[in-house]
N, C-alpha and C positions, 0 to 999 in steps of 0.2 A: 746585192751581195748575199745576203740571207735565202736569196731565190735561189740564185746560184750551190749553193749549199745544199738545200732540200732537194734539187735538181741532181747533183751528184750522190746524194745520200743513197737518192730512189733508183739511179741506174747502177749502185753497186749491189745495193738489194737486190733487183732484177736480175743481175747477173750470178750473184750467189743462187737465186731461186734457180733460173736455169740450167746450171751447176746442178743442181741438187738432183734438179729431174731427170736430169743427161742421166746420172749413176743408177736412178731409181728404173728409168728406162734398161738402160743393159742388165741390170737386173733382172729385170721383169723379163728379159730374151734369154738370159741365162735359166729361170725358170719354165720356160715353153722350152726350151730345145731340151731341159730335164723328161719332162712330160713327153715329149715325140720322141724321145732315146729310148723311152719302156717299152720292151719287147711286148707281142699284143697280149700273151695271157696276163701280163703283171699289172697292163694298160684296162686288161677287163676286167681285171679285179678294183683296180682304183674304180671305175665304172659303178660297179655294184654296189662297192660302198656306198657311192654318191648316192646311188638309188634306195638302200635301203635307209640312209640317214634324210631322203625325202621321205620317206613314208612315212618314219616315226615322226617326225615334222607336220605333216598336213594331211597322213592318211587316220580320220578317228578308228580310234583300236587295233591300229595297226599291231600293239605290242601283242594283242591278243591273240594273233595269227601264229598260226604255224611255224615253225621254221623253213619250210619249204614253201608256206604260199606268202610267205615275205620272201622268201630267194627268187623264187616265178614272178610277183612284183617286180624285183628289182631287175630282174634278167628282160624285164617286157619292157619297163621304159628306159633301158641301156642306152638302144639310139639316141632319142630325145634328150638324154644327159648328157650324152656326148658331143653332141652338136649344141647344147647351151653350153658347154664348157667353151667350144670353138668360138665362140660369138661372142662369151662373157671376157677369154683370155684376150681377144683382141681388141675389144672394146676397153678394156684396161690399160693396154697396149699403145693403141689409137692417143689415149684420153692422156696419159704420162708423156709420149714424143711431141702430143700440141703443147705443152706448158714444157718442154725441153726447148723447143724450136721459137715459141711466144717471143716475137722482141715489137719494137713501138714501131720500127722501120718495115717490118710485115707486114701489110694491107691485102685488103682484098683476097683473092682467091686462094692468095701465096698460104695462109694463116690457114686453111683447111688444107688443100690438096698436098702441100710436103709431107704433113704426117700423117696424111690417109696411103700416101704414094710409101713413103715408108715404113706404115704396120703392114700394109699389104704386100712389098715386095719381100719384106720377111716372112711372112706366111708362103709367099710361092716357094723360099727358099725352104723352109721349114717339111713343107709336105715333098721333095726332092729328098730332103731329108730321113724323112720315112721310108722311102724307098730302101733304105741300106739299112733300117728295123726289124730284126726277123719278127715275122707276122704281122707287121704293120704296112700298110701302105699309102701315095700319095693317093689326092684326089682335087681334081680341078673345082669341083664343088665345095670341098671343105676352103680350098681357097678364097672362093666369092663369098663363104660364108665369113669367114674370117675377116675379109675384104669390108664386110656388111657391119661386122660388129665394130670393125675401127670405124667406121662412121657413125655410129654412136658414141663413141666415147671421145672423139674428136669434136662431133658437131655438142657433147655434155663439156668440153672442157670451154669450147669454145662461147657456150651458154655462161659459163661462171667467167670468163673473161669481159663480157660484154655488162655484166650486171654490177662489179668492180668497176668499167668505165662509167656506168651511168652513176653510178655513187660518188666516184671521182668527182664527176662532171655537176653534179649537184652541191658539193660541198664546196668547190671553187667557185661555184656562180654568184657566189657574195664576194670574194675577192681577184681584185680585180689584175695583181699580178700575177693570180696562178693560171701556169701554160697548161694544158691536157697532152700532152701523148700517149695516146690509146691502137 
């Protein structure tokens, strides 16, 4: 009876958590389709910023520079920011649809491939998107980038799901009624 209870407790929990993630997920698509809607000059200004808030970050005496060879900085590792944005946005992305998608009846391959299949078919759709951005454009590369980054943050979600089982699965191993569904 008491099994029974703690059993229903845990899959209402589960389902609120899922809930929870569902909204934080569209969310998180509602902010990337922000970000792909900025025409490219307002896209390359976000850019620079990022670049020059790395430098004061991790370049010593960066404050000390110029104002222009902090701007030639920031203008030089633009790319590289842009494509860590690409990988970091998806990999958040990735990492929120496996804890939306998470349920006990998901095994095996199902528990990666849905929510790599679906950060990645949004980024194909995303960079399509772009296309109708003035100055921006798609690009099949930023796709597999994007593609690349939900598999991290799918195979990170999927790591803290596994570590939650084994803890599960360690505090049950003294009692002898409790089920695992993992």
């Amino acid at each position: 009876e008491d099994f029974k209870i703690i059993v229903s407790l845990r899959e209402i929990i589960m389902s609120t958590c899922r809930k929870i993630f569902t909204v934080i997920t569209i969310i998180w698509m509602v902010v990337i389709f922000a970000y792909s809607a900025q025409p490219g000059p307002e896209s390359t200004e976000d850019s620079i910023w990022a670049g020059m808030l790395f430098g004061r970050i991790f370049v010593p005496d960066f404050e000390e520079w110029s104002h222009e060879e902090q701007l030639e900085f920031a203008k030089g590792i633009d790319h590289p920011v842009r494509k860590a944005a690409h990988a970091t946005e998806y990999a958040i992305l990735g990492f929120f649809a496996t804890f939306a998608w998470n349920k006990s009846k998901n095994k095996g391959y199902k528990r990666f491939l849905v929510p790599w299949l679906f950060a990645s078919i949004y980024a194909a759709t995303d960079e399509i998107h772009q296309l109708f951005v003035p100055g921006r454009h798609g690009s099949i590369w930023d796709v597999l980038l994007d593609s690349s980054g939900a598999v991290l943050g799918v195979l990170a979600a999927l790591f803290i799901v596994r570590i939650g089982s084994k803890r599960k699965e360690q505090a049950c191993a003294a009692d002898s009624k409790c089920k695992i569904n993992t």
